[in-house]
PDB file with one MODEL, atoms N, CA, C and O in Angstrom:
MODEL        1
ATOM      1  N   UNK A   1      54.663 132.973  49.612  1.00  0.00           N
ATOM      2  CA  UNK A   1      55.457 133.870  50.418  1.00  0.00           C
ATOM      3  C   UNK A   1      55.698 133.298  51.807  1.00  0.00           C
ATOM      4  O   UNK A   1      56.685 133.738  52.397  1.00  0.00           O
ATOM      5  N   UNK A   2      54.917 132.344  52.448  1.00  0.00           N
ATOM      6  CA  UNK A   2      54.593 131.810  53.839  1.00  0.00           C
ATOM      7  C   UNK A   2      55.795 130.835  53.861  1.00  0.00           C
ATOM      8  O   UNK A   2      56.560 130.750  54.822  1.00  0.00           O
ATOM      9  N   UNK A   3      55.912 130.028  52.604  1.00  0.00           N
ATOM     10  CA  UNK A   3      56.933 128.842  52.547  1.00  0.00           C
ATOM     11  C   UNK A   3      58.281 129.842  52.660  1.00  0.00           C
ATOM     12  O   UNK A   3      59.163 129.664  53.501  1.00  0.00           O
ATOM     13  N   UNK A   4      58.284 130.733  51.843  1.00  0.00           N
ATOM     14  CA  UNK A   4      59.529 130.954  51.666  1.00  0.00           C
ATOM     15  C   UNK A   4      60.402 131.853  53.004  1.00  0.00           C
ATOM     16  O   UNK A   4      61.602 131.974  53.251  1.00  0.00           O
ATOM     17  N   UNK A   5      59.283 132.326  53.609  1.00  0.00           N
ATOM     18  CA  UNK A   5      59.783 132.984  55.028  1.00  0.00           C
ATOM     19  C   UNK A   5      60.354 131.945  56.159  1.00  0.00           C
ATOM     20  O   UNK A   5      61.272 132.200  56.939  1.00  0.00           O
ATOM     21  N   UNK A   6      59.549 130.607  56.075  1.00  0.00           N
ATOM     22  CA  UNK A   6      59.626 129.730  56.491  1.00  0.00           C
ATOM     23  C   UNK A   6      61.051 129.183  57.064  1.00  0.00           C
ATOM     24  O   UNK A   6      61.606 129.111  58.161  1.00  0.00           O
ATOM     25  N   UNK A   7      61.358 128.805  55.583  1.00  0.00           N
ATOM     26  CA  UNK A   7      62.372 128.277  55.068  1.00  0.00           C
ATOM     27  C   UNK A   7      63.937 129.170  55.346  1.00  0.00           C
ATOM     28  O   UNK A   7      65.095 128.837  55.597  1.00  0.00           O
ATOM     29  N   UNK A   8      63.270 130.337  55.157  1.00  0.00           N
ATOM     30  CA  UNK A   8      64.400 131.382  55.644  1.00  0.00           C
ATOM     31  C   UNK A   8      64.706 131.378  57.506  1.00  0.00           C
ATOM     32  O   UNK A   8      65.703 131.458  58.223  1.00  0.00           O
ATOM     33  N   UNK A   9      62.989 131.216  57.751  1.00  0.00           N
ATOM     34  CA  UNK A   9      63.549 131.112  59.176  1.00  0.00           C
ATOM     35  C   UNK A   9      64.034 129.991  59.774  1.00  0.00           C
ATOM     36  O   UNK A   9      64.614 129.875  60.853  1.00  0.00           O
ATOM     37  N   UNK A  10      63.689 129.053  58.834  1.00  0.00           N
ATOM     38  CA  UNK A  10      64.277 127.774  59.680  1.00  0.00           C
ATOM     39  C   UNK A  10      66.028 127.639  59.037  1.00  0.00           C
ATOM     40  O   UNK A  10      66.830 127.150  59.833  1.00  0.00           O
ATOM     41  N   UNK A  11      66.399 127.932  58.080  1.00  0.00           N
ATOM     42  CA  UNK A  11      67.729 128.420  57.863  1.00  0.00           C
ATOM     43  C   UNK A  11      67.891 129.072  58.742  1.00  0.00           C
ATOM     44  O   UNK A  11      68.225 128.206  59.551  1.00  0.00           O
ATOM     45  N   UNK A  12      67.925 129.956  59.263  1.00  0.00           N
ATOM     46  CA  UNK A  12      68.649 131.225  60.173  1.00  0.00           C
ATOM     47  C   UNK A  12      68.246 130.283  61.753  1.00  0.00           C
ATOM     48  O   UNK A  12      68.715 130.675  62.821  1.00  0.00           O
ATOM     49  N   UNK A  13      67.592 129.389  61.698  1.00  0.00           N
ATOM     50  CA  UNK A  13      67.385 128.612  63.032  1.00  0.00           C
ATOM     51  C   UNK A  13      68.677 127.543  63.019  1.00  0.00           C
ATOM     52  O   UNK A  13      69.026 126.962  64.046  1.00  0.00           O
ATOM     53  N   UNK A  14      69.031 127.445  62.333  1.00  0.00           N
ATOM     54  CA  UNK A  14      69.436 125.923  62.260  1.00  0.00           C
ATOM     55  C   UNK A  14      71.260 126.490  62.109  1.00  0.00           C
ATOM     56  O   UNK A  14      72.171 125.698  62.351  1.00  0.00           O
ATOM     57  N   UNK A  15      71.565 128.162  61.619  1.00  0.00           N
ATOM     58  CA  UNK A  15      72.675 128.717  61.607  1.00  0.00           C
ATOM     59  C   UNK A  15      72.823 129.423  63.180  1.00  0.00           C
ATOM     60  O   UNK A  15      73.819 129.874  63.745  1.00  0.00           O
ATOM     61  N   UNK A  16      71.757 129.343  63.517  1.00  0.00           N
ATOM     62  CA  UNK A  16      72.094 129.980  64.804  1.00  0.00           C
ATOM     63  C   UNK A  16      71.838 128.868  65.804  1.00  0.00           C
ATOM     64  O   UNK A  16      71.683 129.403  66.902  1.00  0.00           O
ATOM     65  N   UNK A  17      71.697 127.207  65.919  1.00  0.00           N
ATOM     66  CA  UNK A  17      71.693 126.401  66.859  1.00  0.00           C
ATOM     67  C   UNK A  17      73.077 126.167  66.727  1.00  0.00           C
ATOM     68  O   UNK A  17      73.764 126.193  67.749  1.00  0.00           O
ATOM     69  N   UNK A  18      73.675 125.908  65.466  1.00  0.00           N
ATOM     70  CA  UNK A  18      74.973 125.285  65.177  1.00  0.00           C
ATOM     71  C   UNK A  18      76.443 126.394  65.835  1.00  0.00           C
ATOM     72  O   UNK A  18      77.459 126.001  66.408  1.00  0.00           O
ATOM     73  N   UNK A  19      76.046 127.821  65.482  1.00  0.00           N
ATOM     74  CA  UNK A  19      77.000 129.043  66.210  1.00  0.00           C
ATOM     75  C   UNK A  19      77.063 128.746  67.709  1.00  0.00           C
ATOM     76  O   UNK A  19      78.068 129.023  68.363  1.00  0.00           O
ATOM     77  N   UNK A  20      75.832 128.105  68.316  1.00  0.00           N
ATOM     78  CA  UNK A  20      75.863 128.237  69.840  1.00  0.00           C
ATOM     79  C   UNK A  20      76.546 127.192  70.178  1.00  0.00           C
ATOM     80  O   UNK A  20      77.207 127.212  71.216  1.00  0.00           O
ATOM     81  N   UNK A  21      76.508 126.001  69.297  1.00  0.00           N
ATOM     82  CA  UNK A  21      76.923 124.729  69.628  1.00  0.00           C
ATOM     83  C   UNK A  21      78.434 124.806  69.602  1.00  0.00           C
ATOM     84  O   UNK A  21      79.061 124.239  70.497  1.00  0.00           O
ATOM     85  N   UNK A  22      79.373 125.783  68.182  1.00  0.00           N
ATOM     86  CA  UNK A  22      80.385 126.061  68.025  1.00  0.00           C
ATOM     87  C   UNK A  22      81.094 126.420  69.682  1.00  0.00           C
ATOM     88  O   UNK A  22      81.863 125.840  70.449  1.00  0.00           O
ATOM     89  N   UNK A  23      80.187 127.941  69.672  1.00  0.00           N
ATOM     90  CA  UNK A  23      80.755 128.005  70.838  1.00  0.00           C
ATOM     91  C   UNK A  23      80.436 127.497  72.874  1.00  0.00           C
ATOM     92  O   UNK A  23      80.745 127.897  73.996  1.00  0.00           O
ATOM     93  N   UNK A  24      79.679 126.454  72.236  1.00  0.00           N
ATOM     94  CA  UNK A  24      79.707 125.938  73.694  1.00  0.00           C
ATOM     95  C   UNK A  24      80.788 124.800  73.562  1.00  0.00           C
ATOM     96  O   UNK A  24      81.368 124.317  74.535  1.00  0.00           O
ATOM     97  N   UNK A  25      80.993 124.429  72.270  1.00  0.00           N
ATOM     98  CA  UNK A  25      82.534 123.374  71.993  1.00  0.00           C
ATOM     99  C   UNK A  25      83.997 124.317  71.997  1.00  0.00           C
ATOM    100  O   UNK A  25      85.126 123.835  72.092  1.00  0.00           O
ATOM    101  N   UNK A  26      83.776 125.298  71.911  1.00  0.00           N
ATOM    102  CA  UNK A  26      84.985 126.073  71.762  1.00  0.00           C
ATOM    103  C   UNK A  26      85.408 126.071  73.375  1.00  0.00           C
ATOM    104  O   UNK A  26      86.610 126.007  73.629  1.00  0.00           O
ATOM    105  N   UNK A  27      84.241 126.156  74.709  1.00  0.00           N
ATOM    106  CA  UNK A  27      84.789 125.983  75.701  1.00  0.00           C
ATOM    107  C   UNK A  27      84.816 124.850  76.363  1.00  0.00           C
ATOM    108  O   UNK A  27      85.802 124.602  77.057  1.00  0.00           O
ATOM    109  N   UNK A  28      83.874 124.054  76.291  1.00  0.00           N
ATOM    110  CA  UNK A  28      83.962 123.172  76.753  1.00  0.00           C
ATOM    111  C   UNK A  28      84.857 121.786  75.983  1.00  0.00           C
ATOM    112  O   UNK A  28      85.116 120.867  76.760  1.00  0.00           O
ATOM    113  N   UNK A  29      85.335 121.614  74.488  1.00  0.00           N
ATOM    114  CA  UNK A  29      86.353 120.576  74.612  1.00  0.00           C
ATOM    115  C   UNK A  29      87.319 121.135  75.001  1.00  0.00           C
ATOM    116  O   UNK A  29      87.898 120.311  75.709  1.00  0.00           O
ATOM    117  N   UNK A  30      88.033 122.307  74.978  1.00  0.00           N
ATOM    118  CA  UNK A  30      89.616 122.770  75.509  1.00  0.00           C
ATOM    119  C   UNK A  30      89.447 122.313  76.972  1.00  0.00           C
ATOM    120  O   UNK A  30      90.521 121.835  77.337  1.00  0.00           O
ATOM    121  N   UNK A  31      88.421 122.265  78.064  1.00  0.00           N
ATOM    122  CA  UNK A  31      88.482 122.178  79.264  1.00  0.00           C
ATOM    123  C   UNK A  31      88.192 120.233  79.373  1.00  0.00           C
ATOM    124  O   UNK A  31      88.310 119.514  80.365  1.00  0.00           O
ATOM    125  N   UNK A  32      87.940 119.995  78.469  1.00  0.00           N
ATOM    126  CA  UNK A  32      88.074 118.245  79.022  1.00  0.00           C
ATOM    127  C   UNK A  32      89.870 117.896  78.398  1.00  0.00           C
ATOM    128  O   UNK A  32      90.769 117.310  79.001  1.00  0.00           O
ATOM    129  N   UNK A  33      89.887 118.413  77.231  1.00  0.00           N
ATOM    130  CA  UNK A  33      91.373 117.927  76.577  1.00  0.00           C
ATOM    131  C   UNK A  33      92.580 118.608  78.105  1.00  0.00           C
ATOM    132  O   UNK A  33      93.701 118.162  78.349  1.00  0.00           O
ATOM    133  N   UNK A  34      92.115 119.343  78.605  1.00  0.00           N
ATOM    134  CA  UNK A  34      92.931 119.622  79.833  1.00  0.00           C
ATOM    135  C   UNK A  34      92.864 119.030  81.023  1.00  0.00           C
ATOM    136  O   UNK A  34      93.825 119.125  81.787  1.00  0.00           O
ATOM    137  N   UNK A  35      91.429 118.139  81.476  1.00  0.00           N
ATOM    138  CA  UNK A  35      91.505 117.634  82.058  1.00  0.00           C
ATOM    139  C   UNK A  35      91.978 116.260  81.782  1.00  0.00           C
ATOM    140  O   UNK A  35      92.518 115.516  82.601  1.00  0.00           O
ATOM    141  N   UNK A  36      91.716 115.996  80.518  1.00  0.00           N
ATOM    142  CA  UNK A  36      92.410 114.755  79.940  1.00  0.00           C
ATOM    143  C   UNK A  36      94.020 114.532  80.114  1.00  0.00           C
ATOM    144  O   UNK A  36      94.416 113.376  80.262  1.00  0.00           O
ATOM    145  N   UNK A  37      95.005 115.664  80.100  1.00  0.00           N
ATOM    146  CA  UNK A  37      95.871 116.381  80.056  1.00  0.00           C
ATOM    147  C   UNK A  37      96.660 115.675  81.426  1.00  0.00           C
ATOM    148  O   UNK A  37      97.684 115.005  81.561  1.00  0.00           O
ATOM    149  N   UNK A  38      95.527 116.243  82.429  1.00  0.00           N
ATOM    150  CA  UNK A  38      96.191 116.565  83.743  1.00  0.00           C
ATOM    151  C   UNK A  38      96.264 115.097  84.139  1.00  0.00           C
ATOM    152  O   UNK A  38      97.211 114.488  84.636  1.00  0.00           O
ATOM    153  N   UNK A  39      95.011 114.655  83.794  1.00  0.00           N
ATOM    154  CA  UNK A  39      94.741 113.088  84.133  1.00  0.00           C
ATOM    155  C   UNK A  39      95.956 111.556  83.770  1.00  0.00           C
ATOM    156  O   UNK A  39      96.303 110.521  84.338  1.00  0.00           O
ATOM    157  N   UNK A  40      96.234 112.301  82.459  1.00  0.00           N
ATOM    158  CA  UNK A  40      97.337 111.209  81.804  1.00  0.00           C
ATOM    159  C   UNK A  40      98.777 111.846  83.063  1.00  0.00           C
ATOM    160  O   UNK A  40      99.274 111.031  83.840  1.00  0.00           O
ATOM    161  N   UNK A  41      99.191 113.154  83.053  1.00  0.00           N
ATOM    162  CA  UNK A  41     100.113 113.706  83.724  1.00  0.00           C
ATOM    163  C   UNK A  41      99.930 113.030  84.831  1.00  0.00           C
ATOM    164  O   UNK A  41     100.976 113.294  85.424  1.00  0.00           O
ATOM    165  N   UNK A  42      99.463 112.494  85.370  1.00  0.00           N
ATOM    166  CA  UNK A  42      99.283 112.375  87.126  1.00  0.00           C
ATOM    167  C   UNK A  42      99.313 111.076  87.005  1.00  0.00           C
ATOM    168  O   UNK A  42      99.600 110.557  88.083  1.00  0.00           O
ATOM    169  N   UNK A  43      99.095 110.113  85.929  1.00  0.00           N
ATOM    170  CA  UNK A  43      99.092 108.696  85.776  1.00  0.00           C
ATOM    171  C   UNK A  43     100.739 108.263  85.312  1.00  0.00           C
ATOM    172  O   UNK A  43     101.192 107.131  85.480  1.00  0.00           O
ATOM    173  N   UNK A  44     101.277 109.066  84.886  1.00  0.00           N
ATOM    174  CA  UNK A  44     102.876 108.996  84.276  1.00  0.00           C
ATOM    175  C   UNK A  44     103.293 109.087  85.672  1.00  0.00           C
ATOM    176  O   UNK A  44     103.816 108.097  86.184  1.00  0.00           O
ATOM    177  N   UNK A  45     103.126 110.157  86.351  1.00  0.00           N
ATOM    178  CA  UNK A  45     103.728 110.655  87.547  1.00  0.00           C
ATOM    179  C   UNK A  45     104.125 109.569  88.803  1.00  0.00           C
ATOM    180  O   UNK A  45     105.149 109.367  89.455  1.00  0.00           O
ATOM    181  N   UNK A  46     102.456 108.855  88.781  1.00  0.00           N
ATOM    182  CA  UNK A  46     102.255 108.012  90.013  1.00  0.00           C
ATOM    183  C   UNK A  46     103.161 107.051  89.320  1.00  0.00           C
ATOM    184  O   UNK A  46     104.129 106.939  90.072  1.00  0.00           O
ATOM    185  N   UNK A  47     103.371 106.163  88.079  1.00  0.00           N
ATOM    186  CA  UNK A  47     103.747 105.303  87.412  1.00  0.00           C
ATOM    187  C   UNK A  47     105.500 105.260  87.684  1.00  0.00           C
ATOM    188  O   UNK A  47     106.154 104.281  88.042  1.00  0.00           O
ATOM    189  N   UNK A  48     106.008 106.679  87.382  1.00  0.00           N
ATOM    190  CA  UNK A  48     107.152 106.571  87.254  1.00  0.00           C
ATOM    191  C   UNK A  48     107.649 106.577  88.918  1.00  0.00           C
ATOM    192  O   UNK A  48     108.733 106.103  89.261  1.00  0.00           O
ATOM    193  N   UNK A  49     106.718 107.165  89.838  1.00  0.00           N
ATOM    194  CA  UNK A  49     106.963 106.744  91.273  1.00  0.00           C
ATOM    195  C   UNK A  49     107.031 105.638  91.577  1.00  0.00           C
ATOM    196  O   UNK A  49     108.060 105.268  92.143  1.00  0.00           O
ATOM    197  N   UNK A  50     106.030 104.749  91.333  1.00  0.00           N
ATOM    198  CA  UNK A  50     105.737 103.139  91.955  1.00  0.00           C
ATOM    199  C   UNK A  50     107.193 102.752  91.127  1.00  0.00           C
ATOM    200  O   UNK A  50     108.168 102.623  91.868  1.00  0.00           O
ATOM    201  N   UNK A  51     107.394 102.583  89.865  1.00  0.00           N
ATOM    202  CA  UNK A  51     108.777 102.694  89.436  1.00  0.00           C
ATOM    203  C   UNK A  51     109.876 102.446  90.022  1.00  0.00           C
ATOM    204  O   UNK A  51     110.475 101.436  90.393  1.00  0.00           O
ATOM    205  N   UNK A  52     110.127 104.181  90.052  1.00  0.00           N
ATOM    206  CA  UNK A  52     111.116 104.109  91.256  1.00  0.00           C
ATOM    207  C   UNK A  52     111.220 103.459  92.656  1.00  0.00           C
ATOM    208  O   UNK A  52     112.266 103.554  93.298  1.00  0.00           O
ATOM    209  N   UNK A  53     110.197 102.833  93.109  1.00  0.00           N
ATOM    210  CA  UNK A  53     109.772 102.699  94.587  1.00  0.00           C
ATOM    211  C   UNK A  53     110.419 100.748  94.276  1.00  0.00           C
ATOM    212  O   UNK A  53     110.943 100.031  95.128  1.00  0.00           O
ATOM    213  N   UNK A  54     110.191 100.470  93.150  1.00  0.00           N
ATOM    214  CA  UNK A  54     110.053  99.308  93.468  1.00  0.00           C
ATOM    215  C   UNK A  54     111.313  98.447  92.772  1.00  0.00           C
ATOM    216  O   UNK A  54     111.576  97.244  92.788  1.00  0.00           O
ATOM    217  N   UNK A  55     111.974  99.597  92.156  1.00  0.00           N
ATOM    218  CA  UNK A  55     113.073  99.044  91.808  1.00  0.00           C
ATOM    219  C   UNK A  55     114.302  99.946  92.328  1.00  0.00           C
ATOM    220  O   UNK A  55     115.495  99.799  92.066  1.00  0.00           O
ATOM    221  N   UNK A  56     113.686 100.914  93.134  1.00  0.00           N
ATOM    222  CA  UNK A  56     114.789 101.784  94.371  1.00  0.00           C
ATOM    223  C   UNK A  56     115.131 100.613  94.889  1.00  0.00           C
ATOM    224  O   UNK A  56     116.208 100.151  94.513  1.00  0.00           O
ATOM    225  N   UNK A  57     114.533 100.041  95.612  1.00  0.00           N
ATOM    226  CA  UNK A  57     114.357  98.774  96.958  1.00  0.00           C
ATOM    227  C   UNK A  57     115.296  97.796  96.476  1.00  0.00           C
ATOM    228  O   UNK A  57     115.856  97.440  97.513  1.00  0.00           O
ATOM    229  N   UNK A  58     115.840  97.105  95.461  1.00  0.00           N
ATOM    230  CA  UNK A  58     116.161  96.459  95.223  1.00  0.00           C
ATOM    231  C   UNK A  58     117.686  97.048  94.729  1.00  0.00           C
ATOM    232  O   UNK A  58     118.561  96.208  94.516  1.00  0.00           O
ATOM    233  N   UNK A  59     117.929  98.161  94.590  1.00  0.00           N
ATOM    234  CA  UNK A  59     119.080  98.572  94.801  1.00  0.00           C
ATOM    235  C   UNK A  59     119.504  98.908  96.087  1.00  0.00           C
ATOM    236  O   UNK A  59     120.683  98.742  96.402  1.00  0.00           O
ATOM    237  N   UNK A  60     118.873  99.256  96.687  1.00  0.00           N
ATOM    238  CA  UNK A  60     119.493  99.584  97.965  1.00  0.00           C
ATOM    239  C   UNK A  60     119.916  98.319  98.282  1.00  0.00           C
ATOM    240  O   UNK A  60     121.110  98.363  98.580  1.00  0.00           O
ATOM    241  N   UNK A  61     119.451  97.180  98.351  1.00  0.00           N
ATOM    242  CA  UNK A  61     119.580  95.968  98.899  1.00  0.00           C
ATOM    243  C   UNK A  61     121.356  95.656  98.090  1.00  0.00           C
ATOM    244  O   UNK A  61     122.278  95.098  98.686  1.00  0.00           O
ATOM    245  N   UNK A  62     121.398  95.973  97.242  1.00  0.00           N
ATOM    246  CA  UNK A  62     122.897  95.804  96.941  1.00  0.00           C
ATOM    247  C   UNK A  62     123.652  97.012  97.031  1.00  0.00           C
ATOM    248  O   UNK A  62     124.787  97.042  96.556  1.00  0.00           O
ATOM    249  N   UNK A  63     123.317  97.678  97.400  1.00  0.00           N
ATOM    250  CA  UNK A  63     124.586  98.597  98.480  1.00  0.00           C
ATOM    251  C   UNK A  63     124.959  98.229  99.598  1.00  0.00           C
ATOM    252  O   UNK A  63     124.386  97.410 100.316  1.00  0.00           O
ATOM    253  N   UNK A  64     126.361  99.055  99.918  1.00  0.00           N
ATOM    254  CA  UNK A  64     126.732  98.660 101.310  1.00  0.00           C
ATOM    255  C   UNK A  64     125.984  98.897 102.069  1.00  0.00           C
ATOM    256  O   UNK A  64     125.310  99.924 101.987  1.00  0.00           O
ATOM    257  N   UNK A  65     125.812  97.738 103.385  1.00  0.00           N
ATOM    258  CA  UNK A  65     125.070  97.767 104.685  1.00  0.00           C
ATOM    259  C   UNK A  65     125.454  99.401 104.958  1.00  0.00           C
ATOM    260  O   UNK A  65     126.395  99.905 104.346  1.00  0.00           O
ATOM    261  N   UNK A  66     124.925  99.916 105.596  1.00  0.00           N
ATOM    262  CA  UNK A  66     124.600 101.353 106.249  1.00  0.00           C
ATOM    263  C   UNK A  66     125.092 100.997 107.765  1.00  0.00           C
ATOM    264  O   UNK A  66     125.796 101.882 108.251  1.00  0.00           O
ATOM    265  N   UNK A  67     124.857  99.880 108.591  1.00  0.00           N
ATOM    266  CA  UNK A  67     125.443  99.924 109.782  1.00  0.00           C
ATOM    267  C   UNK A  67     126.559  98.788 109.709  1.00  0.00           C
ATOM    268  O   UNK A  67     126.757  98.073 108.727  1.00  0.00           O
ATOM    269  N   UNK A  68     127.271  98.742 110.941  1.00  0.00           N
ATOM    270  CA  UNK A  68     127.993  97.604 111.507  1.00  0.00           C
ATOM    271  C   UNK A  68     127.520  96.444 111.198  1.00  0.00           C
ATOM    272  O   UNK A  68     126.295  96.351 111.278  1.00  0.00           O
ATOM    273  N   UNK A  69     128.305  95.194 110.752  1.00  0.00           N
ATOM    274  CA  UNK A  69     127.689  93.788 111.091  1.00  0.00           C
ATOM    275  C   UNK A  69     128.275  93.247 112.074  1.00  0.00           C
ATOM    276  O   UNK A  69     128.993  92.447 111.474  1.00  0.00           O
ATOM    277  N   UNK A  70     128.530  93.075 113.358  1.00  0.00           N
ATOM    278  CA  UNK A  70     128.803  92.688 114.674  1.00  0.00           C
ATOM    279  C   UNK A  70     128.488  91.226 114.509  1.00  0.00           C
ATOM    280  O   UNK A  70     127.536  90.654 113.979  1.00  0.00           O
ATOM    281  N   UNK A  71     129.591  90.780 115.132  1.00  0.00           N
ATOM    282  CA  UNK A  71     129.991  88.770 115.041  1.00  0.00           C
ATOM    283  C   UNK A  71     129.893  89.109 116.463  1.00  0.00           C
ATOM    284  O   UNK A  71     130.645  89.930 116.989  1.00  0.00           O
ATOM    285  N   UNK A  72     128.799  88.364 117.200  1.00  0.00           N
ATOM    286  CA  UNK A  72     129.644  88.550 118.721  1.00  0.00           C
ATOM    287  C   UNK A  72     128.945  87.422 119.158  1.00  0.00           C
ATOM    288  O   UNK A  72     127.859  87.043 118.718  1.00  0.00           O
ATOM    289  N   UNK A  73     129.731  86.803 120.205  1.00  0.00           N
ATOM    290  CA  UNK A  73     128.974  85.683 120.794  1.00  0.00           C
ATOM    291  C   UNK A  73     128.870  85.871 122.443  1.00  0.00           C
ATOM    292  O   UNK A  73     129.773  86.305 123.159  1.00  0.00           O
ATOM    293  N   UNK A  74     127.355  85.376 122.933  1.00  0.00           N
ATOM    294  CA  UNK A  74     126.947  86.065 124.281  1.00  0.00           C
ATOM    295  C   UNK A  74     127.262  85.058 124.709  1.00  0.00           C
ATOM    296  O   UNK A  74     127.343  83.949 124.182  1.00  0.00           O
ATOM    297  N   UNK A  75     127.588  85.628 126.359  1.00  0.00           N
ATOM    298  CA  UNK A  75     127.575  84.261 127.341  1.00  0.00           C
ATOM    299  C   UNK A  75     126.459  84.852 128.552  1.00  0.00           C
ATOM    300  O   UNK A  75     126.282  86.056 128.734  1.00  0.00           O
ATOM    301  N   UNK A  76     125.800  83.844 129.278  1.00  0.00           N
ATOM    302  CA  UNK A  76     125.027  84.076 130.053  1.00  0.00           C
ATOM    303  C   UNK A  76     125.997  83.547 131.433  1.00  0.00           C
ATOM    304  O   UNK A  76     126.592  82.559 131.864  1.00  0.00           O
ATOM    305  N   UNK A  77     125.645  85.112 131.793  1.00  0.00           N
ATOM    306  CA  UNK A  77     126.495  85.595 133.406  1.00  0.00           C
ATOM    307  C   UNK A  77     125.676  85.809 134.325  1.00  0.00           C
ATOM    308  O   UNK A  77     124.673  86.515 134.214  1.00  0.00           O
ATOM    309  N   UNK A  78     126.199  84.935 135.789  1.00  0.00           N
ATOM    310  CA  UNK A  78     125.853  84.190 136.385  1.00  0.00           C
ATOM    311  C   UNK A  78     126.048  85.398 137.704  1.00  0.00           C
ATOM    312  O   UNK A  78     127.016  85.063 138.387  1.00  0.00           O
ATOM    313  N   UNK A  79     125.541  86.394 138.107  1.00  0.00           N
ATOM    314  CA  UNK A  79     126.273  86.958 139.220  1.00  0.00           C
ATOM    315  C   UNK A  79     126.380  86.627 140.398  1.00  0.00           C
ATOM    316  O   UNK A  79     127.038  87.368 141.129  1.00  0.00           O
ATOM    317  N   UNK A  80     125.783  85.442 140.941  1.00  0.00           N
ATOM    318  CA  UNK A  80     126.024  84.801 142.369  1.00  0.00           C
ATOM    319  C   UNK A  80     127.133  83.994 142.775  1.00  0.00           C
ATOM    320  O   UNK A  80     127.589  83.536 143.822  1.00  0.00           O
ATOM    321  N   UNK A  81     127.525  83.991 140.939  1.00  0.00           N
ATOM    322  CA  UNK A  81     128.464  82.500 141.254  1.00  0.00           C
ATOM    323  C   UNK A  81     129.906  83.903 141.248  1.00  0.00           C
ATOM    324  O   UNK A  81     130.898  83.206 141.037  1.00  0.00           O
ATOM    325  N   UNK A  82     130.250  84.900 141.330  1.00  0.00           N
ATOM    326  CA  UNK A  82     131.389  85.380 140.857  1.00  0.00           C
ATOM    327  C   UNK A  82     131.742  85.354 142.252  1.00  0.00           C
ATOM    328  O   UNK A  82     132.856  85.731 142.614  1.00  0.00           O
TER     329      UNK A  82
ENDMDL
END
């Protein structure tokens, strides 16, 4: 009778370590797969920035100049001699 209580209790031990384990996985992988989530999101993000950053630059460089290009030639003036 000793074995068989035993056996029952260590069944009902071993169904009730595995329920707790269920639900300590029920919260805790949804909260890493989200941080996993956020982590890849923020690595695309920065990626597609540096991206843009580094092949923005190289377009701008073939657009039109934004200012004037001024040809001018200086002369150095002499005001004692005028």
């Amino acid at each position: 009778m000793h074995r068989i209580l035993s056996g029952i209790f260590m069944f009902l031990l071993a169904g009730l370590i595995f329920t707790v384990f269920l639900y300590v996985a029920s919260i805790v992988i949804p909260i890493v797969l989200l941080i996993c989530l956020v982590g890849w999101g923020w690595l695309k993000y920065k990626q597609g920035k540096s991206v843009k950053l580094m092949f923005g630059q190289k377009h701008s460089h073939r657009a039109a100049p934004k200012g004037e290009i001024i040809d001018a030639e200086y002369e150095i003036i002499d005001d004692d001699n005028r």
